[in-house]
N, C-alpha and C positions, 0 to 999 in steps of 0.2 A: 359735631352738633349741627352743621349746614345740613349732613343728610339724615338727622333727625327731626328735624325743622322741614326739609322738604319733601320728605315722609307723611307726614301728616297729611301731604294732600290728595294719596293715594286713593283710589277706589277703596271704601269699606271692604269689599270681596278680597283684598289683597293683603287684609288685615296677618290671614294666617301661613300668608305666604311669601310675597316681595317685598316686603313693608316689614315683616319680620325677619327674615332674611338680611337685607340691605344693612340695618339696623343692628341685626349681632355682629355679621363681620364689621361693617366699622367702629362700631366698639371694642370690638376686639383686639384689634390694633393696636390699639390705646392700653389695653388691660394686658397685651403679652408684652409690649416693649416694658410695662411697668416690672413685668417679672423678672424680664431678660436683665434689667437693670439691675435688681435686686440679687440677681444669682451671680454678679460677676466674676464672683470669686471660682466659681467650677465653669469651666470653656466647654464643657459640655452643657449643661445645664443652660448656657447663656446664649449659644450656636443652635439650640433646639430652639429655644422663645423665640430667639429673632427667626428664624425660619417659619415657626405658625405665622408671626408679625404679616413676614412674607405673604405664605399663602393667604392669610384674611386679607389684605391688601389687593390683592390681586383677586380675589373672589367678588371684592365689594368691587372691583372695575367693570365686572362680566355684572352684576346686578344692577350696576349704572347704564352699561347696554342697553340688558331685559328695559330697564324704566321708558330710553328713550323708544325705544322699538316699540312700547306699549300703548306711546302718547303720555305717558304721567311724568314725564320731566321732559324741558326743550334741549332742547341738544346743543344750544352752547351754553347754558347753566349743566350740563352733564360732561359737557366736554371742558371746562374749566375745575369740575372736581376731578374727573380721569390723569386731569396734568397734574393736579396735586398729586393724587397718588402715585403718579409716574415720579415725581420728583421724592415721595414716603420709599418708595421701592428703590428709588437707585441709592438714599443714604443707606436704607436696609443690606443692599448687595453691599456696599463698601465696609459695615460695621460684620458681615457673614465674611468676607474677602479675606478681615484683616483684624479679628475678635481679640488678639491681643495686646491690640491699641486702646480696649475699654475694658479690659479686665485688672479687678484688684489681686495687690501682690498677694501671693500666701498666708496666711497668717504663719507666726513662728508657737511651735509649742512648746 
């Protein structure tokens, strides 16, 4: 919600571009770890979500670059979301590492 909020104060021009951009992947985030959650029963299914997780993660950092590099965010309000995300991405690599630590048992039929 921080970089939809500071979003907003993008250049109009940017509307169809970094501003929409920045905005899907970090919500995205949010929206594949919800799946990966939900699939824990198949380790495939749930090692695929957390890896898009991954990539959007890592996409919305390189978008937080683009921003400060543009002037439309200061770069320690950019460099205090980057560390978030650093610290989304290394629980990401730990739960990809070791996905049988959050997967449900089998069901029995």
């Amino acid at each position: 919600m921080r970089i939809f909020e500071l979003s907003k104060g993008f250049p109009v021009e940017e509307r169809y571009s970094l501003t929409d951009q920045i905005r899907r992947s970090s919500r995205s985030v949010c929206a594949n770890l919800a799946e990966a959650w939900r699939k824990r029963r198949y380790r495939a299914a749930f090692v695929s979500k957390l890896s898009d997780c991954e990539a959007e993660a890592a996409e919305t950092q390189t978008w937080l670059e683009f921003a400060v590099k543009c002037g439309y965010l200061d770069p320690e309000t950019a460099r205090d979301l980057y560390q978030r995300y650093n610290e989304i991405l290394s629980q990401l690599i730990q739960m990809l590492s070791h996905p049988e630590r959050w997967l449900l048992p089998p069901t029995k039929k």
